[in-house]
SEMAR-360842 format. One record per residue (C-alpha): residue number from 1; x, y, z. Coordinates in steps of 0.02 Angstrom, whole numbers, plus 50000, padded with zeros to 5 digits. Example, Ala and Ser with C-alpha at 12.3 -4.5 7.8 and 13.67 -1.06 7.14 Angstrom:
2
+------+-------+-------+-------+
! tise !    xx !    yy !    zz !
+------+-------+-------+-------+
!    1 ! 50615 ! 49775 ! 50390 !
!    2 ! 50684 ! 49947 ! 50357 !
+------+-------+-------+-------+
//
This chain:
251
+------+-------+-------+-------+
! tise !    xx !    yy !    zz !
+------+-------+-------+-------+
!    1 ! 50000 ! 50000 ! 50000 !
!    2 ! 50077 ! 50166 ! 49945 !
!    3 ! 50063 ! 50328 ! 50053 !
!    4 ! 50045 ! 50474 ! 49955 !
!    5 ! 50071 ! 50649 ! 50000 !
!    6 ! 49903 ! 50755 ! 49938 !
!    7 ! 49958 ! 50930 ! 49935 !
!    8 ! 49794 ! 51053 ! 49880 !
!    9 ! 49866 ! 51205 ! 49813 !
!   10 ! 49788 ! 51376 ! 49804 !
!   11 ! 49885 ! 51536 ! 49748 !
!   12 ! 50072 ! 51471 ! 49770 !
!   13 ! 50027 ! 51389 ! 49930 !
!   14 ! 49997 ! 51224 ! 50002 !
!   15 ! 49798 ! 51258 ! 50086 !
!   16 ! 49704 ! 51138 ! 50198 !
!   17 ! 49544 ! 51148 ! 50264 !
!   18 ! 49373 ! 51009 ! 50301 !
!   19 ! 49260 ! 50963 ! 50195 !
!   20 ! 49352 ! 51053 ! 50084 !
!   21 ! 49305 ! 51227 ! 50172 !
!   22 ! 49372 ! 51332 ! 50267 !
!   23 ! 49554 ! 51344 ! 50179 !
!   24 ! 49710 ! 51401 ! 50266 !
!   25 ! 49887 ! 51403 ! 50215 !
!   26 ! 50003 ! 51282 ! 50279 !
!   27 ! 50151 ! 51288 ! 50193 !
!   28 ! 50253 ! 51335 ! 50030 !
!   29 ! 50213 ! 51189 ! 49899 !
!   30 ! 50400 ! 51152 ! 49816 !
!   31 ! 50469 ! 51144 ! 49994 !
!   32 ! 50331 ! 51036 ! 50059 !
!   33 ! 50368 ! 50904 ! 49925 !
!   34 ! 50547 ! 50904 ! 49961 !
!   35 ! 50513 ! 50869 ! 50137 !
!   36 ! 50383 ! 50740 ! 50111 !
!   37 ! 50484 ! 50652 ! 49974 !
!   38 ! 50652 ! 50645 ! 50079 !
!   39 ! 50544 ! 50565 ! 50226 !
!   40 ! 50514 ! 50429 ! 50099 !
!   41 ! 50319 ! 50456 ! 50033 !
!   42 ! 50306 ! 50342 ! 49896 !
!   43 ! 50202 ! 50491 ! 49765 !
!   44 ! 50143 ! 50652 ! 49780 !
!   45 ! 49993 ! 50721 ! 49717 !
!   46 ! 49970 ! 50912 ! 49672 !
!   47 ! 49798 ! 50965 ! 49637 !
!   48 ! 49751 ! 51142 ! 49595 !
!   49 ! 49623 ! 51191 ! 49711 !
!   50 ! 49583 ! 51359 ! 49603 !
!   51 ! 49573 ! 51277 ! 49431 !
!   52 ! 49377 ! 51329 ! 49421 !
!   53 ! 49422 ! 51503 ! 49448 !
!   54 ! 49537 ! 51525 ! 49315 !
!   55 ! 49477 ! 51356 ! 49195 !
!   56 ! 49657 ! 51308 ! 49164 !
!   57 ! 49789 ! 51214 ! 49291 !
!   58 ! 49914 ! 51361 ! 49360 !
!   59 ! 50038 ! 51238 ! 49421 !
!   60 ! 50139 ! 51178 ! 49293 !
!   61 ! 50290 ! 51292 ! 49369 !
!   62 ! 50279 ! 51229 ! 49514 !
!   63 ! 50289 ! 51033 ! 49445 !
!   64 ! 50443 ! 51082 ! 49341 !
!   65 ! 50538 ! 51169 ! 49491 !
!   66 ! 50474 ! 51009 ! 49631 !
!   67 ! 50562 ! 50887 ! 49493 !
!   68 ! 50715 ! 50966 ! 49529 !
!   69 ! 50718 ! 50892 ! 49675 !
!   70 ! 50593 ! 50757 ! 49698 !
!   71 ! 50617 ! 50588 ! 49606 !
!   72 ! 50481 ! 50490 ! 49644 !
!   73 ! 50306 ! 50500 ! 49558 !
!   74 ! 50211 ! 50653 ! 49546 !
!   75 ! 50009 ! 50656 ! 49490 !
!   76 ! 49924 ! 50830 ! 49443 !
!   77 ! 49757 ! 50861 ! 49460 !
!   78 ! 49629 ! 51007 ! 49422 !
!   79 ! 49582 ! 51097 ! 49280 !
!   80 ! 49654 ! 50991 ! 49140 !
!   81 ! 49520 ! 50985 ! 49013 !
!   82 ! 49626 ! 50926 ! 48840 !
!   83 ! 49738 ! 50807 ! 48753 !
!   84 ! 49847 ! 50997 ! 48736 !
!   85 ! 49834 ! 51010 ! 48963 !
!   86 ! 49874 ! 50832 ! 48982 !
!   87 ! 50025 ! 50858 ! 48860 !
!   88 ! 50082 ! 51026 ! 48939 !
!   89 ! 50042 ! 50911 ! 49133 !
!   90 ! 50169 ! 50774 ! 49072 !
!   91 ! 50305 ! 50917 ! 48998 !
!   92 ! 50338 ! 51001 ! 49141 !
!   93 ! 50356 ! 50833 ! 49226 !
!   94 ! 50197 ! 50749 ! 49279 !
!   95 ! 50214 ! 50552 ! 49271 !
!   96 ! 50021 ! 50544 ! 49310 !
!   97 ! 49868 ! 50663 ! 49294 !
!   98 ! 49709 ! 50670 ! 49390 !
!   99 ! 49555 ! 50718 ! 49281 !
!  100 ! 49372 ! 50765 ! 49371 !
!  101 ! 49280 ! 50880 ! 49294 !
!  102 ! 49318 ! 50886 ! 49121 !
!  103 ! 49307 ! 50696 ! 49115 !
!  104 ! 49119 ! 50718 ! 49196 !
!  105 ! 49095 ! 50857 ! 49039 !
!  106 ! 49177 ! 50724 ! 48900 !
!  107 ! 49192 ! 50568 ! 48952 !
!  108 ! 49291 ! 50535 ! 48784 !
!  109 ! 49465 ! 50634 ! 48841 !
!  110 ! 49489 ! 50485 ! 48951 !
!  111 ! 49494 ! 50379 ! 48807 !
!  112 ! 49570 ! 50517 ! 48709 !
!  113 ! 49708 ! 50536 ! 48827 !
!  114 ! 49738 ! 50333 ! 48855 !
!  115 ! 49760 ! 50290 ! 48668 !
!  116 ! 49888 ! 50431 ! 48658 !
!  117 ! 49983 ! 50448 ! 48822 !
!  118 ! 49919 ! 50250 ! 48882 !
!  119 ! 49795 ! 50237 ! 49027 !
!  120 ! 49962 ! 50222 ! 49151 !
!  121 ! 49955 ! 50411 ! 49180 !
!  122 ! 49775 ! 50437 ! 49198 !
!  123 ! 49693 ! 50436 ! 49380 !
!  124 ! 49506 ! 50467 ! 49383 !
!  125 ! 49482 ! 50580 ! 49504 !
!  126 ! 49291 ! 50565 ! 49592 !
!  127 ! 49231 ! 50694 ! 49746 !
!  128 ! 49104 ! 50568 ! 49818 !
!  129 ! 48969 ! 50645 ! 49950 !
!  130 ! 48843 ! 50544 ! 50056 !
!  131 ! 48665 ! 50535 ! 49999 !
!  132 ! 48520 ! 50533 ! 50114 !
!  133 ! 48466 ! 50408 ! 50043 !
!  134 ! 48651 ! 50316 ! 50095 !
!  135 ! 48716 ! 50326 ! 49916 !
!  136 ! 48852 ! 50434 ! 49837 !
!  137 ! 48836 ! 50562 ! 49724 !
!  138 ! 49004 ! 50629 ! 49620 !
!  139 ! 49050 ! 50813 ! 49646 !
!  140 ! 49160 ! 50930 ! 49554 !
!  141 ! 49236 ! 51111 ! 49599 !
!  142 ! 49297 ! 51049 ! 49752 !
!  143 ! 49149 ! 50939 ! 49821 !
!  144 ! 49031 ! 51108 ! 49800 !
!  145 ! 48950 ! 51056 ! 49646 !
!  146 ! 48842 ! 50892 ! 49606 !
!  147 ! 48850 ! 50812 ! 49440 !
!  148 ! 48715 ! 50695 ! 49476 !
!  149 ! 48801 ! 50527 ! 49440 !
!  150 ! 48803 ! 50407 ! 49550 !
!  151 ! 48976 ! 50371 ! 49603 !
!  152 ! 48982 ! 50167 ! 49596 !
!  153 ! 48915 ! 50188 ! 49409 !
!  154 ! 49032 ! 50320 ! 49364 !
!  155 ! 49183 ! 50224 ! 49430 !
!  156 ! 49145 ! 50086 ! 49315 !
!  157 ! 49115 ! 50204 ! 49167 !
!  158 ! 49267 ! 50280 ! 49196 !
!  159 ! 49369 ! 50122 ! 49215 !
!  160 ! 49289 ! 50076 ! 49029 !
!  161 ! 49332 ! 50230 ! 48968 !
!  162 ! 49524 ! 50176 ! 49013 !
!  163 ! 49565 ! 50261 ! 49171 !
!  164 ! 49718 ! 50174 ! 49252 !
!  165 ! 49699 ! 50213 ! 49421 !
!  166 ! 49543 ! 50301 ! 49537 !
!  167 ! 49553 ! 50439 ! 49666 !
!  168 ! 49429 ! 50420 ! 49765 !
!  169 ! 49409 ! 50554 ! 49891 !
!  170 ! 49261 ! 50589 ! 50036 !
!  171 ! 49204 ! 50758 ! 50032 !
!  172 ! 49118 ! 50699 ! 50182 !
!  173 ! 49267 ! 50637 ! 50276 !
!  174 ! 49395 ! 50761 ! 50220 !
!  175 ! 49514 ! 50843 ! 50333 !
!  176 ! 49397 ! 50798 ! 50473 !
!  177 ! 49535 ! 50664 ! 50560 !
!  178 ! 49379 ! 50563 ! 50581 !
!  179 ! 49419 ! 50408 ! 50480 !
!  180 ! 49410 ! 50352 ! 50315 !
!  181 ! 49218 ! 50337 ! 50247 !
!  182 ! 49241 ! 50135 ! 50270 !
!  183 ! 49083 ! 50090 ! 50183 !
!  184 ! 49127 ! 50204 ! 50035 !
!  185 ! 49299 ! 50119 ! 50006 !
!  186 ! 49236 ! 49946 ! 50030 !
!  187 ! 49082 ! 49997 ! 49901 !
!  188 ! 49193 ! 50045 ! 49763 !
!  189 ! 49345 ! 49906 ! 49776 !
!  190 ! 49226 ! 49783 ! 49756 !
!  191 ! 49164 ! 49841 ! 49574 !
!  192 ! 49321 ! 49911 ! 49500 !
!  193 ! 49502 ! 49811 ! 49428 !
!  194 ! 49595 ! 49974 ! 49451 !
!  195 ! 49711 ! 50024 ! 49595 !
!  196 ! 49604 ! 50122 ! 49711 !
!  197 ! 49688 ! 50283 ! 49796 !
!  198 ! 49600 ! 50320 ! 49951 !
!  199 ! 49588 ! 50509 ! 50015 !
!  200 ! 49504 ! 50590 ! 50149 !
!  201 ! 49478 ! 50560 ! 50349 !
!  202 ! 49646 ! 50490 ! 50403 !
!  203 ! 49679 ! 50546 ! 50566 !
!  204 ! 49753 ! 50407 ! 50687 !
!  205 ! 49810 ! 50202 ! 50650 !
!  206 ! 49653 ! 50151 ! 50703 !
!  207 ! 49584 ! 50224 ! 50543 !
!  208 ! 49671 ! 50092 ! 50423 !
!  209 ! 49620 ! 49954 ! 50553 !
!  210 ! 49459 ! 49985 ! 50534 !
!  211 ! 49483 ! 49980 ! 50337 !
!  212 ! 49563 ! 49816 ! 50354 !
!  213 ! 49418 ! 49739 ! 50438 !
!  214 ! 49336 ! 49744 ! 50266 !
!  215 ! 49425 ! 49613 ! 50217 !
!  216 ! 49534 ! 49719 ! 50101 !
!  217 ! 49664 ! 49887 ! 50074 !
!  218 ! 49669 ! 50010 ! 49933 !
!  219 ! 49832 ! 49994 ! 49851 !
!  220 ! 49845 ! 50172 ! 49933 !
!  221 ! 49811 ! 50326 ! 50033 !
!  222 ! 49826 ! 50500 ! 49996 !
!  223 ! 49847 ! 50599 ! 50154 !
!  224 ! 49860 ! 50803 ! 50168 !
!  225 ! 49831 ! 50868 ! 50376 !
!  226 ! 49913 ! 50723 ! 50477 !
!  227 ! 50082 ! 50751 ! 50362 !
!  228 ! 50039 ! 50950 ! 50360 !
!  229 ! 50031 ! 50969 ! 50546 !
!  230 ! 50132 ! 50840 ! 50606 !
!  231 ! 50016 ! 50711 ! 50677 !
!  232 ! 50144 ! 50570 ! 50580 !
!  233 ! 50260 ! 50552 ! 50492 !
!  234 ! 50280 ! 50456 ! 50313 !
!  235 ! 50379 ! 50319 ! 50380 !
!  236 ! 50231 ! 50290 ! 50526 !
!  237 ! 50111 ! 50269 ! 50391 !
!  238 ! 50236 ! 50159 ! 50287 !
!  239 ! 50276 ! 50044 ! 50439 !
!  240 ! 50075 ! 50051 ! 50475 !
!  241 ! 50028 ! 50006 ! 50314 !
!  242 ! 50192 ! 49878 ! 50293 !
!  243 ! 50108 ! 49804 ! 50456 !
!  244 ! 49933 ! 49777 ! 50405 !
!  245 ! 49990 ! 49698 ! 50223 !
!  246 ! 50089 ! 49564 ! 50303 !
!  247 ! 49942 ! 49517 ! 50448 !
!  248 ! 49860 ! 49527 ! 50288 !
!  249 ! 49943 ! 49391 ! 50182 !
!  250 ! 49969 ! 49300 ! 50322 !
!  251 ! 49777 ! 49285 ! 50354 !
+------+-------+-------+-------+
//
């Protein structure tokens, strides 16, 4: 199980809030990544928390100065909406990008993007919120605005489409420190063949125990406040999630 560094960047800095309100700075983006990477996460994940605002990614200078000094894989996310922003993504030194909203406008760039860059660099990237009715509805623009698809059928129309991996994050659940939205997780890994990234609600070990007791792990988590304000470190979560994989196998 990888642990991924989710950094959420808004106007040259690293923000952080829950339920993805209530935004505050916590820290200088490039430098961030350098810190995270040297402490031995296993990816990072940039994602441009203004894209909306401006309809284009702004953070292509920021992925070609963290490559300077991060070697390890780096996924951006937000406001890529064309074969010409996925190109421009992978330039400045994206291995991966994370696609949302435009894939929710044109479900063909998926497919557009896989037969031309190969569905190894494309992560669907869904915003799930809880229905009242105990389902989950996809979200864009930061988990503020429904789309109306359900998010167990859009995960499998975006794995046909040719996603390669999903990013599944609880609007619900994030930055809360509450725990993982367990039934969410185990909802979606049993439909879908693609490594599932899990975001959203880690706060404490117990959190990834209680995601074990569904029988199964995602193949990883993307976490953001414990790394941001030093609640653990990467090699906790990497000798956590080492842990449960081996109780796992040996089950």
């Amino acid at each position: 199980m990888r642990v991924i560094a989710r950094l959420d960047v808004k106007n040259e800095w690293v923000i952080k809030g829950i339920q993805m309100e209530g935004l505050r700075k916590v820290g200088e983006p490039v430098e961030l990544a350098r810190a995270y990477y040297e402490a031995g996460v296993h990816e990072i994940i940039f994602m441009d928390a203004v894209a909306s605002l401006y309809d284009r990614n702004t953070l292509f200078h920021i992925i070609e100065a963290a490559c300077e000094s991060v070697f390890i894989p780096i996924v951006i996310g937000g406001g890529l909406r064309s074969l010409e922003d996925v190109s421009s993504a992978l330039m400045a030194g994206a291995d991966k990008v994370a696609i949302n909203t435009a894939a929710v406008h044109n479900l063909s760039l998926i497919s557009q993007v896989a037969g031309r860059f190969g569905s190894q660099c494309i992560v669907g990237s869904i915003e799930a919120k809880r229905q009242n009715d105990g389902s989950w509805q996809a979200y864009v623009d930061n988990g503020r605005e429904p789309t109306g698809l359900d998010v167990l059928e859009w995960v499998r129309e975006l794995e046909a489409a040719g996603v390669g991996e999903i990013l599944l994050t609880s609007v619900d659940q994030d930055g809360t420190k509450r725990g993982f939205d367990v039934d969410l997780f185990a909802a979606v890994n049993e439909i879908t063949s693609r490594p599932l990234i899990l975001s959203g609600g880690y706060g404490d070990p117990d959190h990834l125990q209680a995601l074990s007791s569904t029988g199964q792990l995602p193949n990883a988590i993307a976490v953001g406040s414990v790394l941001h304000y030093n609640k653990a470190t990467p090699s906790d979560l990497i000798s956590l999630a080492d842990g449960l994989e081996r109780m796992a196998i040996a089950a």
